[in-house]
N, C-alpha and C positions, 0 to 999 in steps of 0.2 A: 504493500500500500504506500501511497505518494501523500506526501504532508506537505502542509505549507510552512515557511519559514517568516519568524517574527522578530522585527531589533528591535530594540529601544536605544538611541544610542547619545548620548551627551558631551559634556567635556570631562568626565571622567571614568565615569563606569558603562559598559556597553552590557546589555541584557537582552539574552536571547531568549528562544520557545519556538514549539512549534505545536500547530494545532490541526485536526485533518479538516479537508475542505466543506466549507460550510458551515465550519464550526467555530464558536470563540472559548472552547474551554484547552484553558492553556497547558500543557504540559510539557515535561524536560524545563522548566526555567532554570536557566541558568547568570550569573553576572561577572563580569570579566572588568582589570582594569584596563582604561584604552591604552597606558602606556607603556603596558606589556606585550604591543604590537604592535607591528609596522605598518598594518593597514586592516579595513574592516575587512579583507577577502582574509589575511592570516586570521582575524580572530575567529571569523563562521567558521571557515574547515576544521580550527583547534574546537567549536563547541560541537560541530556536525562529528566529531573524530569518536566523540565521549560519547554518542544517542546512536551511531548508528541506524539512521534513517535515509528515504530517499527524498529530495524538495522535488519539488512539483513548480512551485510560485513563491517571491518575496517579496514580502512588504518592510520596510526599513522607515520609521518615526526618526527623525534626526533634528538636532538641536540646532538648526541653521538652514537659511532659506533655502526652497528647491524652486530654481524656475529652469533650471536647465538640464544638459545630462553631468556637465562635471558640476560636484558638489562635494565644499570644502567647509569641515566641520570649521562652527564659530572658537570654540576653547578648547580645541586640541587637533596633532599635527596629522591627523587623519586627512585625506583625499582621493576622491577616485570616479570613474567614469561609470555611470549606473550601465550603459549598455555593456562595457567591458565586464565589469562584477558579474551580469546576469550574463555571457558569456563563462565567463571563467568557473560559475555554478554550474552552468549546463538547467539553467529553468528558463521554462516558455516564457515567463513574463516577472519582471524583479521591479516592483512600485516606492519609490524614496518620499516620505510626506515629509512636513513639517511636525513636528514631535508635539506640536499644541492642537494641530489638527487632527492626530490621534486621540488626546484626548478631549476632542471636541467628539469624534467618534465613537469612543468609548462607551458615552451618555446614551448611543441609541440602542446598548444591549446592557445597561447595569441593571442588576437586580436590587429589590429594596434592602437588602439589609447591605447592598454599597454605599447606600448612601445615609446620612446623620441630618435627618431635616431640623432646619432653621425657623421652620413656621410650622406649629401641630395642626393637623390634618391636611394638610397642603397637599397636593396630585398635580404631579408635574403629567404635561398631553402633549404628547408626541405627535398631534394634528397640528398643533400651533407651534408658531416659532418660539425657538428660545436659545438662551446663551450660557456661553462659560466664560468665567472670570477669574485666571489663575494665576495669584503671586508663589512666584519662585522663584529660581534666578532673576530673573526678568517678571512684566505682566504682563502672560498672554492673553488674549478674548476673541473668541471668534462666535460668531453665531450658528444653530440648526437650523438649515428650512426643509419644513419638509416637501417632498417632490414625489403626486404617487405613493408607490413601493421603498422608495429611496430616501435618504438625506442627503441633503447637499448643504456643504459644510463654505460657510462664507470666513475662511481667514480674515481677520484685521490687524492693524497697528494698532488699535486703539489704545494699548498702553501707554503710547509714547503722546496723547493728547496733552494738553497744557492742567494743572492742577487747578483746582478752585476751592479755595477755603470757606468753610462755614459757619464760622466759629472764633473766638479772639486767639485761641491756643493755637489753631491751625492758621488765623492771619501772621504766630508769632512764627512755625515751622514753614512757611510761607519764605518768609522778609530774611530767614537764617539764609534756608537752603538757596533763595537768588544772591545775598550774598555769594556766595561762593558758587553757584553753579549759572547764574543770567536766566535762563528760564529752565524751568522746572516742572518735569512730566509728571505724569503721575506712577509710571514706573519709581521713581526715585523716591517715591513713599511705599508703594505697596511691592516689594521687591525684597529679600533677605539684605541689600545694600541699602535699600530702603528703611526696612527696621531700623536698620542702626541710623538714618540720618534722624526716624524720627526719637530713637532716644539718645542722640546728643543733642538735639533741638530742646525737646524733654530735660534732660542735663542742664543746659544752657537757662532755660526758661526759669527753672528753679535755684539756680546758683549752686549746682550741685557737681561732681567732679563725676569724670568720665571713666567709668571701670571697663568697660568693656567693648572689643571694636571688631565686633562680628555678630551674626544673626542667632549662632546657635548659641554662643556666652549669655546672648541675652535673653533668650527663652529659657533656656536653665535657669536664669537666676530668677526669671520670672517665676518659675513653678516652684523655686524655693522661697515665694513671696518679700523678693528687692523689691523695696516699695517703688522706685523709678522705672524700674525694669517693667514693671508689673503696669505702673503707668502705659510706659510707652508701647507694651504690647496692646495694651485696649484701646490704645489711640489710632493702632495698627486696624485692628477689627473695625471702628467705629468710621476711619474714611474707607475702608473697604467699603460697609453698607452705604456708604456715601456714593462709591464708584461704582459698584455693582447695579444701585438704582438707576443713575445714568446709563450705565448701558442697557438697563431693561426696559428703559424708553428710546432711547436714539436705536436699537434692535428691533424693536416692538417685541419681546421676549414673554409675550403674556401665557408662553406653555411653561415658562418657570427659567430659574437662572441657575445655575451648580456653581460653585466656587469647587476651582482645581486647585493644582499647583500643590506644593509640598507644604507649605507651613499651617494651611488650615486644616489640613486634618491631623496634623501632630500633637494641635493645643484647642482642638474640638470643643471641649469643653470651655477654654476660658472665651473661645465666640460664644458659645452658646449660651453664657452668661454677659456677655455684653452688650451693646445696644446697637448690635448690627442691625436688627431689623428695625429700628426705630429712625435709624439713619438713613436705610434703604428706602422706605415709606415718605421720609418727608421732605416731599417735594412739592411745590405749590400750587396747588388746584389738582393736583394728581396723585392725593395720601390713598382714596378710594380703589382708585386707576392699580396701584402699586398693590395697595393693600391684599387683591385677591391673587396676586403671584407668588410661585410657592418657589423655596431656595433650600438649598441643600448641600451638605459638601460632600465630595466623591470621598470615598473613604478605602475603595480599593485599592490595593498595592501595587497593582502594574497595570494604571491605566493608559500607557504608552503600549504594551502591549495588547493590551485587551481590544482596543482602536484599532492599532495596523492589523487584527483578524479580521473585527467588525469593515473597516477601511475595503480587505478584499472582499467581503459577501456583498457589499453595498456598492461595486462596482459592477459585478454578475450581475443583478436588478436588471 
């Protein structure tokens, strides 16, 4: 029997699988680091070497644009030609996506206990459009539409749109961050580099001295309740629902919005105790509007892969 072949691949760790066609139940997962290879063709044969299977077709989720056939990872020294790769596999057909638009795909095969809803009784509809909104390295958001049988996955930048504050704490993490950066996305708040700008902002605000100068120091010290830490992660949630609402209007998102990305579902509960959705909701003249859309964070652990399955069954359609 002929399986298909699934990466997930980033600027550090590359994670394979493979699932038989048709199917998204993942199995063989495997995680490699990328700088223990020379290139993604060394890493597949070393994980194909270990499952002993045959591919059929691959789908590769990658953390850096695809608009062409050469494609060169964003954070790391990875490169190469998708038709050469899918030559050098010997498969009919080898598909390279964006790693956000995997899990933008993901959405249209999770099951409910993947996901940690943000609003009680909320039904996310897969007839309606809807969106993901995922801080992680970066903030990616793309939208679902649905089409028919099919989803068709609309990629955006919308991360990199300009910031808007709502609030006098966020006019102050505002007035910091153009200091030093001229204009200021919204990636640069909702981002693991982002964390940190908002709790030295947070630091700053308060005449407090700077202990820590990365995303995961400061989620730690959060869950060990630093009072600033603890701050600045709730400030973290509180423009997400800020920015998630915006996108569930400029999308028209009214089948519901997921929050991806790595950091909400790590500290699940300290959103789910803060006033995401209260931020999300209040918007003017459209609390109603917002109110009956239902949010949710993905809580699967390889929704990069679980995407590039779903990615190939929704291209057969």
């Amino acid at each position: 029997m002929s399986f298909h072949l699934l990466a997930d691949i980033g600027g550090t760790n590359a994670r394979f699988s493979v699932v038989e066609p048709g199917t998204t139940e993942l199995q063989h997962i495997q995680t490699f680091q990328c700088e223990n290879f020379g290139s993604p063709l060394q890493a597949i044969n070393h994980y194909l070497s270990q499952i002993s299977v045959n591919i059929e077709q691959a789908c590769l989720a990658l953390a850096c644009p695809v608009a062409n056939d050469a494609v060169k990872l964003t954070n790391n020294h990875w490169q190469f030609s998708q038709k050469q790769l899918a030559q050098s596999l010997g498969v009919s057909r080898l598909i390279a996506i964006n790693d956000f638009t995997a899990a933008a795909m993901a959405t249209t095969v999770l099951q409910e206990t993947d996901l940690c809803h943000l609003k009680s009784g909320s039904v996310f509809n897969a007839q309606l459009q809807r969106c993901i909104v995922g801080p992680g390295t970066g903030l990616g958001v793309a939208a679902m539409l649905p089409e028919k049988q099919r989803t068709h996955v609309l990629s955006t930048e919308g991360g990199h749109r300009s910031f808007s504050p709502e609030n006098d704490i966020e006019d102050y993490i505002l007035q910091f961050l153009r200091n030093e950066l001229g204009i200021v996305s919204c990636e640069e708040l909702l981002s693991g580099r982002g964390l940190v700008n908002i709790y030295r902002a947070i630091c700053s605000y308060h005449n407090k001295p700077v202990h820590y100068s990365d995303a995961e120091e400061i989620g730690n010290a959060a869950l060990n309740d630093d009072e600033i830490a603890l701050v600045s992660l709730n400030q973290f949630f509180s423009t997400l629902g800020s920015i998630a609402g915006d996108f569930a209007l400029s999308l028209g998102a009214t089948g519901g919005v997921y929050i991806g990305g790595g950091i909400a579902p790590r500290f699940s509960e300290l959103l789910l105790a803060s006033d995401f959705r209260q931020r999300f909701e209040n918007k003017l003249n459209y609390q109603k509007y917002l109110k009956k859309i239902p949010t949710a964070i993905v809580m699967h652990p390889q929704p990069g892969l679980l995407g590039a399955a779903a990615y190939l069954i929704n291209v057969r359609l």
